[in-house]
GUVO-94580 format. One record per residue: residue number from 1; x, y, z of N, C-alpha, C in turn. Coordinates in steps of 0.1 Angstrom, whole numbers. Layout:
! residues N
<mikol NUM, <X, Y, Z>, <X, Y, Z>, <X, Y, Z>>
...
This chain:
! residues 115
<mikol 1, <999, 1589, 998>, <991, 1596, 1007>, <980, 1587, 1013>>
<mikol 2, <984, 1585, 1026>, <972, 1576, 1033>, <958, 1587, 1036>>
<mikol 3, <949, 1582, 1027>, <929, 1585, 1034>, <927, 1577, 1042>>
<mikol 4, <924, 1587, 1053>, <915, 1580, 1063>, <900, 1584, 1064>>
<mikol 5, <893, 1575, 1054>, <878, 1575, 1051>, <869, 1574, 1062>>
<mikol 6, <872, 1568, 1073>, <862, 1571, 1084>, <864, 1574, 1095>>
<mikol 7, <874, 1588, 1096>, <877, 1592, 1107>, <870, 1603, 1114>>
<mikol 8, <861, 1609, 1103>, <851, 1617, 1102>, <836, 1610, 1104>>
<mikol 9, <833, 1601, 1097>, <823, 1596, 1100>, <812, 1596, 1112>>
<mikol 10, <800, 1593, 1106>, <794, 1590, 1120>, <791, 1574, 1123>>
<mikol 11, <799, 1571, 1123>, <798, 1552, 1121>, <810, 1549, 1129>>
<mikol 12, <808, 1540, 1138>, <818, 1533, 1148>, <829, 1523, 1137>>
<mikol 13, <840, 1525, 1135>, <848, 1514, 1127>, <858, 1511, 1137>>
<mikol 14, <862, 1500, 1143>, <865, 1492, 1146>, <875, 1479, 1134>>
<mikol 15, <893, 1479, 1138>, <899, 1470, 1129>, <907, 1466, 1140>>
<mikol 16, <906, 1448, 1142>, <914, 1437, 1142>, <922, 1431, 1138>>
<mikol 17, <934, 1428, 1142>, <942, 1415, 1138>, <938, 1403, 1136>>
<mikol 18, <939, 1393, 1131>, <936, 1380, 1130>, <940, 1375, 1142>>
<mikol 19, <943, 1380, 1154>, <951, 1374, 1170>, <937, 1380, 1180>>
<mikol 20, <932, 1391, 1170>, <925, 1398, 1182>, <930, 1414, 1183>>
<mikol 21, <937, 1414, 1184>, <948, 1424, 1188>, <937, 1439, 1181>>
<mikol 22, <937, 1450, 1187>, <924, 1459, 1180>, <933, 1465, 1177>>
<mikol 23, <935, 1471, 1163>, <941, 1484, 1154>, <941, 1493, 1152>>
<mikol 24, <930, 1497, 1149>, <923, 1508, 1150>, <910, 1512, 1155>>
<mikol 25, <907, 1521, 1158>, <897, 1523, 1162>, <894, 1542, 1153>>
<mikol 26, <881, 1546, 1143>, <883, 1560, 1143>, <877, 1570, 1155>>
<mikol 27, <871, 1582, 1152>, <867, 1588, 1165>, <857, 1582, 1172>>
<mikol 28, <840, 1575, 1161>, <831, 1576, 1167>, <835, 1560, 1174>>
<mikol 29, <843, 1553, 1169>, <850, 1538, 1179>, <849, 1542, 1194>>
<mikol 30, <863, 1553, 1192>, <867, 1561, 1205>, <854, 1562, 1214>>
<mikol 31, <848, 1572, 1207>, <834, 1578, 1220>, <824, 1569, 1220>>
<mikol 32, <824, 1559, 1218>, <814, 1549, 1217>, <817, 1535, 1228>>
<mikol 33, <832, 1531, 1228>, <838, 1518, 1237>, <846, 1527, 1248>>
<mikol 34, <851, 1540, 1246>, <862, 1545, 1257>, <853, 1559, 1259>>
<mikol 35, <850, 1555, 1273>, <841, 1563, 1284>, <852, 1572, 1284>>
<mikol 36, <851, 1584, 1294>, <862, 1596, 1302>, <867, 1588, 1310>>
<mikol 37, <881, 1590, 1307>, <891, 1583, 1322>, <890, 1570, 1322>>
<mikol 38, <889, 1563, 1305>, <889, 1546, 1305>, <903, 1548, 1299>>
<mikol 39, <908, 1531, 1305>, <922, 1530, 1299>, <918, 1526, 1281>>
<mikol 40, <930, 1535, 1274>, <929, 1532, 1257>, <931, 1519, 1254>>
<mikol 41, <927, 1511, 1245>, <923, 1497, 1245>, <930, 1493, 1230>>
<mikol 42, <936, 1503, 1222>, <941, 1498, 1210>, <957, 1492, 1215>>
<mikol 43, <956, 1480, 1205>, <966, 1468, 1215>, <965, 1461, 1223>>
<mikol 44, <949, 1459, 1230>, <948, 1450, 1238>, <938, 1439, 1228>>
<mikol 45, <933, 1430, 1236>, <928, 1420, 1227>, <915, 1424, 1229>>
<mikol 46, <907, 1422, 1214>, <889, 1423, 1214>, <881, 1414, 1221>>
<mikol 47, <891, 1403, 1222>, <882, 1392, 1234>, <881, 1392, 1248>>
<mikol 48, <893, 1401, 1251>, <885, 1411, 1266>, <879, 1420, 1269>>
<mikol 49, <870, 1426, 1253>, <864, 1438, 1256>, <848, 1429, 1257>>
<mikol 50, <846, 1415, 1258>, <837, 1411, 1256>, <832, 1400, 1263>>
<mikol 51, <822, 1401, 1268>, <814, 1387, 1279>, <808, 1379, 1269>>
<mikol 52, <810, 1365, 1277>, <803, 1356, 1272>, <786, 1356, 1270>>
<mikol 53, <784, 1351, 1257>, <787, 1342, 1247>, <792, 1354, 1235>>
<mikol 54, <793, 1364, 1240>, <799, 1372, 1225>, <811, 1369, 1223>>
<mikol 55, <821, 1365, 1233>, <835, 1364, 1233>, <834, 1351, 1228>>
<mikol 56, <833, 1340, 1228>, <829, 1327, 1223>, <825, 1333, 1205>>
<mikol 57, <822, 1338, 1203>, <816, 1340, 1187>, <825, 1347, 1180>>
<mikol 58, <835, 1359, 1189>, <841, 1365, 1185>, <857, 1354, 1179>>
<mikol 59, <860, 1345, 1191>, <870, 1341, 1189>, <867, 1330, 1177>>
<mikol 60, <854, 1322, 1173>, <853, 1314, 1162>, <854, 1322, 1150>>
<mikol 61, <852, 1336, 1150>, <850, 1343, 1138>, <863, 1346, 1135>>
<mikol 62, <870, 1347, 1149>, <888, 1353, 1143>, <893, 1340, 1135>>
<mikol 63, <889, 1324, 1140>, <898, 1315, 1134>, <888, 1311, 1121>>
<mikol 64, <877, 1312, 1117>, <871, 1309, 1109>, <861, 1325, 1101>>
<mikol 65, <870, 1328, 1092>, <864, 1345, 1091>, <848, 1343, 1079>>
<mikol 66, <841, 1351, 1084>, <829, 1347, 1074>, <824, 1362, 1085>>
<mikol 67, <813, 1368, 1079>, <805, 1382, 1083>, <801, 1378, 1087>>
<mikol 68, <791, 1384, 1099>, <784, 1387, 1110>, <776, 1400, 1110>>
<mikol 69, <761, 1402, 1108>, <752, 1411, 1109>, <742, 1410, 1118>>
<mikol 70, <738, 1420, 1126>, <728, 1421, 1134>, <725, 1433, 1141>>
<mikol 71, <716, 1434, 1141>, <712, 1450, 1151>, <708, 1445, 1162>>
<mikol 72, <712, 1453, 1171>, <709, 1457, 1184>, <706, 1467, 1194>>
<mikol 73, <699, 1468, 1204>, <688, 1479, 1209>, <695, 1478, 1222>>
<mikol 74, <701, 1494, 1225>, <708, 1499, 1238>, <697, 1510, 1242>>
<mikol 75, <694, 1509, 1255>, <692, 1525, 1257>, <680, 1535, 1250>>
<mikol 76, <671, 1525, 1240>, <662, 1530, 1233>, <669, 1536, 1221>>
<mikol 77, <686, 1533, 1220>, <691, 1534, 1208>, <697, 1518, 1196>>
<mikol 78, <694, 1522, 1184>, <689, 1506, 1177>, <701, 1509, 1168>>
<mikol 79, <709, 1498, 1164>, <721, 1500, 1155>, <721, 1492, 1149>>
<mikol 80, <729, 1491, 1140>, <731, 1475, 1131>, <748, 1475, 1131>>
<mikol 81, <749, 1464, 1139>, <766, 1460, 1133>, <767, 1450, 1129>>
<mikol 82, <774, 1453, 1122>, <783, 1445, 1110>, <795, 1441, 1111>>
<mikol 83, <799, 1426, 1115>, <812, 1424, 1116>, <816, 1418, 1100>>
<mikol 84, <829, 1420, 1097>, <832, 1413, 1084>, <850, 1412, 1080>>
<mikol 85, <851, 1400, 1077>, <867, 1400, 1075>, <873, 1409, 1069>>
<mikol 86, <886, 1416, 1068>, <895, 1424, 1059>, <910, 1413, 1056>>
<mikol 87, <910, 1420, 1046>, <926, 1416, 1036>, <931, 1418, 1035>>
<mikol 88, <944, 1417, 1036>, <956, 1419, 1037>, <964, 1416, 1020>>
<mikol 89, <962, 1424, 1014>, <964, 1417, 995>, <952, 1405, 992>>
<mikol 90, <956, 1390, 993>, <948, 1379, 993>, <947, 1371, 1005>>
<mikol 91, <954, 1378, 1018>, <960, 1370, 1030>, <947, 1378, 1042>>
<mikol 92, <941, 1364, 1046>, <932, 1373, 1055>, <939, 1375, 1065>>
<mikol 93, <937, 1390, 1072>, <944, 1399, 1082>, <936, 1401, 1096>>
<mikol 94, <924, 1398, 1094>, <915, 1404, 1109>, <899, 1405, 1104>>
<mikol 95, <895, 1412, 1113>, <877, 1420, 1110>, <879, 1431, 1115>>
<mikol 96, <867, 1436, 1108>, <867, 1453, 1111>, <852, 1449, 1116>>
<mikol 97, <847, 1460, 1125>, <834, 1461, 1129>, <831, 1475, 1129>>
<mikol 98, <818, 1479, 1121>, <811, 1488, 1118>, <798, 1490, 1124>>
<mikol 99, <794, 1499, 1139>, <782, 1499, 1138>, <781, 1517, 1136>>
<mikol 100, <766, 1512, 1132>, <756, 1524, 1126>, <744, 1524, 1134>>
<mikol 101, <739, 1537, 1142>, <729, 1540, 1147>, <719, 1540, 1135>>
<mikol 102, <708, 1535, 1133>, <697, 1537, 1130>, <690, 1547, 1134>>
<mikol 103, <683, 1551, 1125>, <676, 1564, 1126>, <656, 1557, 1131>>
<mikol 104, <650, 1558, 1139>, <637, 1557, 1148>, <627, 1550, 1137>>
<mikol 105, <627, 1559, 1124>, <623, 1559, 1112>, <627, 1556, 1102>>
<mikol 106, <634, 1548, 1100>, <639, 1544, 1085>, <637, 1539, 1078>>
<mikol 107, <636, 1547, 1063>, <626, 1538, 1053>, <635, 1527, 1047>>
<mikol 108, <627, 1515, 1043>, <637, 1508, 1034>, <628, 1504, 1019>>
<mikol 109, <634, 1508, 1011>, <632, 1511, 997>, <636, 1500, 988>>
<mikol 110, <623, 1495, 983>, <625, 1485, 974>, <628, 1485, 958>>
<mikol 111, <637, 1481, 953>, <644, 1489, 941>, <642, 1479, 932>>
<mikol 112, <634, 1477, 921>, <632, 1468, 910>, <641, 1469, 898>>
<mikol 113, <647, 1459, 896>, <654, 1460, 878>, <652, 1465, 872>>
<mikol 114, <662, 1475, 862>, <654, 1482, 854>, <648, 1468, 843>>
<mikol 115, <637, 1470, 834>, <634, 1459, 824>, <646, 1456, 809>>
C-alpha cells in the first residue's frame, strides 16, 4: 500500500529527477507554482520553471547533490525552503523541495541536554 504523507499537508513538496524532470508535485505544490489556467508542469524540466541565477544553482545541485536552505519573503509572506537530495535505495535519484510558510511569530526554542 503506497502512503502519500504529504498530500494533505500544508507544506509545498516538490520531487525531481536527477535530469530535472519534476515528479511530483502534492496539492499545496499544485496551488502554490500552478495559477488557474496554467499549463501542468509535472514532466517538464525544473530548470524552466526558474530565472537566473536560481536556474544556475539549481542545475549545480542536480549534478552535485548536497541541501540547500533558505527562507524567503513574497508578498509580506516568509517561508523557509529547503532543497535536499532523495534516494533511490543507495542511488541518488533527484531533490525534493519543501517549502513551509512561516508563521509572523515563531518561537524558536532552545532545548538543552538532558544532564
Amino acid at each position: 500500500m503506497k502512503r502519500d504523507y504529504f498530500e494533505k499537508a500544508d507544506v509545498a513538496v516538490t520531487v525531481c529527477a536527477k535530469d530535472g524532470t519534476i515528479l511530483d508535485m502534492n496539492a499545496k505544490s499544485c496551488r502554490t507554482f500552478l495559477k488557474p489556467g496554467a499549463e501542468p508542469i509535472l514532466g517538464k524540466n525544473v530548470l524552466d520553471c526558474h530565472p537566473e541565477p536560481a536556474r544556475s544553482m539549481l542545475a549545480d545541485m542536480l549534478a552535485h547533490p548536497r541541501t540547500n536552505a533558505y527562507t524567503v519573503e513574497k508578498e509580506g509572506v516568509k517561508k523557509l525552503i529547503y532543497q535536499c537530495p532523495w534516494y533511490d535505495g543507495e542511488e541518488y535519484a533527484g531533490f525534493m523541495e519543501i517549502s513551509i510558510v512561516l508563521p509572523e511569530n515563531m518561537p524558536n526554542r532552545v532545548r538543552k541536554p538532558k544532564p
